[in-house]
BALOBA-1460 file (C-alpha; in Angstrom, 3 decimals):
// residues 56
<rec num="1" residu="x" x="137.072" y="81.395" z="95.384"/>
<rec num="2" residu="x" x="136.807" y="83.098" z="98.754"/>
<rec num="3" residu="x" x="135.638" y="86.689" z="96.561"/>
<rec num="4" residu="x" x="132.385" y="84.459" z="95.223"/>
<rec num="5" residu="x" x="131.562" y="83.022" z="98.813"/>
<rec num="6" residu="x" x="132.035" y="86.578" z="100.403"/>
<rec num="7" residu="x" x="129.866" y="88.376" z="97.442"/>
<rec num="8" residu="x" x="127.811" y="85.409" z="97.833"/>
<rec num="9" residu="x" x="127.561" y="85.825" z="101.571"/>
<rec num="10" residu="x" x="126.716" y="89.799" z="100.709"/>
<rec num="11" residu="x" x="124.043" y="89.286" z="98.721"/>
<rec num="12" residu="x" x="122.389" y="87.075" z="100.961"/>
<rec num="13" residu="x" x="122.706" y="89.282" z="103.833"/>
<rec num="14" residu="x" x="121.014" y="91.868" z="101.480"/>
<rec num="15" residu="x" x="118.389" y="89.530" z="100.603"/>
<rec num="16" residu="x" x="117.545" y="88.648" z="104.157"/>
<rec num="17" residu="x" x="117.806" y="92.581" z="104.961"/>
<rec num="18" residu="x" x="114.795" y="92.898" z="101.845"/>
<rec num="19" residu="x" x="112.389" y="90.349" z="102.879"/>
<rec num="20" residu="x" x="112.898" y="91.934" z="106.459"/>
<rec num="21" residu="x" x="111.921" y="95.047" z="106.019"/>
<rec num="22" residu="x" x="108.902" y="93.775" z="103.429"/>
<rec num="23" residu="x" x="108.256" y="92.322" z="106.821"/>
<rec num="24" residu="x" x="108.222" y="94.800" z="108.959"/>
<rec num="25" residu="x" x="106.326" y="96.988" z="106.597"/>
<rec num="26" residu="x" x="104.066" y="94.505" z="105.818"/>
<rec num="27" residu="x" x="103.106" y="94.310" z="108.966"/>
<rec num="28" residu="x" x="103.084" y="97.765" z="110.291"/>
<rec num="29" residu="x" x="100.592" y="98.490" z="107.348"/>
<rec num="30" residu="x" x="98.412" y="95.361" z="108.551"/>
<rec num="31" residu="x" x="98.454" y="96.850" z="111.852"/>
<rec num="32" residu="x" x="97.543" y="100.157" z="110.278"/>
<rec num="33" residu="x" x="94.468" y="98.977" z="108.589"/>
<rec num="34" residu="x" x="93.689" y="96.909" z="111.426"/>
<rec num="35" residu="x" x="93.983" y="100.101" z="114.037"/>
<rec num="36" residu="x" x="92.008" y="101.956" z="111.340"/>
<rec num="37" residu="x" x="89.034" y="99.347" z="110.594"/>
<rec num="38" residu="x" x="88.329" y="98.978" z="114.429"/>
<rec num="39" residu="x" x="88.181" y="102.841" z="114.628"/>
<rec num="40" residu="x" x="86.356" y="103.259" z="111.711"/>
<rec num="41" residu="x" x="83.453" y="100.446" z="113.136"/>
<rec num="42" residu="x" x="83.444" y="101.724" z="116.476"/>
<rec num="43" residu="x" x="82.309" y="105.293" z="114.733"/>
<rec num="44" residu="x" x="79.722" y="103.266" z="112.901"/>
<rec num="45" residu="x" x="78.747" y="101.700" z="116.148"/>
<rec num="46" residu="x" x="78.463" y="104.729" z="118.188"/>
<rec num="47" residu="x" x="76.904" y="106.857" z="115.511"/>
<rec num="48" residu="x" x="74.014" y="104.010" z="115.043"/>
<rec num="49" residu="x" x="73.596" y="104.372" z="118.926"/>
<rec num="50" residu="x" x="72.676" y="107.963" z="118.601"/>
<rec num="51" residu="x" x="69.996" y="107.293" z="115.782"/>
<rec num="52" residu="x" x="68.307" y="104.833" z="117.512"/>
<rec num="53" residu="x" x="68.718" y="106.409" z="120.952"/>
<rec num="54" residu="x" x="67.261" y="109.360" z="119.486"/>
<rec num="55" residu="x" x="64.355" y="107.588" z="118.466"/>
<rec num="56" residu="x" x="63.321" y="107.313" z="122.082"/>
C-alpha cells in the first residue's frame, strides 16, 4: 500500500510540476506578445506622426 500512495504522491508532484511550467510559459509568452504589440503600435504611432507632421 504505502508503494501506490508514494507513486501516487510522485505523479502528482509531476503533475503539479507540468501545469507549472505551462504556467510560467504561458505567461512569459503573454508577456512576450504583450511587450511586442505595445512596441509594434508605438512604431505605428510614431511613424503616423512623421507623415502627418510632414505634411506641414
Amino acid at each position: 500500500m504505502d508503494d501506490d500512495d508514494s507513486e501516487y504522491q510522485q505523479a502528482a508532484r509531476a503533475s503539479r510540476r507540468a501545469w507549472s511550467t505551462i504556467a510560467w510559459t504561458t505567461g512569459a509568452l503573454g508577456c512576450t506578445l504583450i511587450t511586442i504589440a505595445l512596441l509594434c503600435t508605438a512604431a505605428a504611432v510614431a511613424c503616423l506622426y512623421v507623415v502627418v507632421a510632414s505634411h506641414y
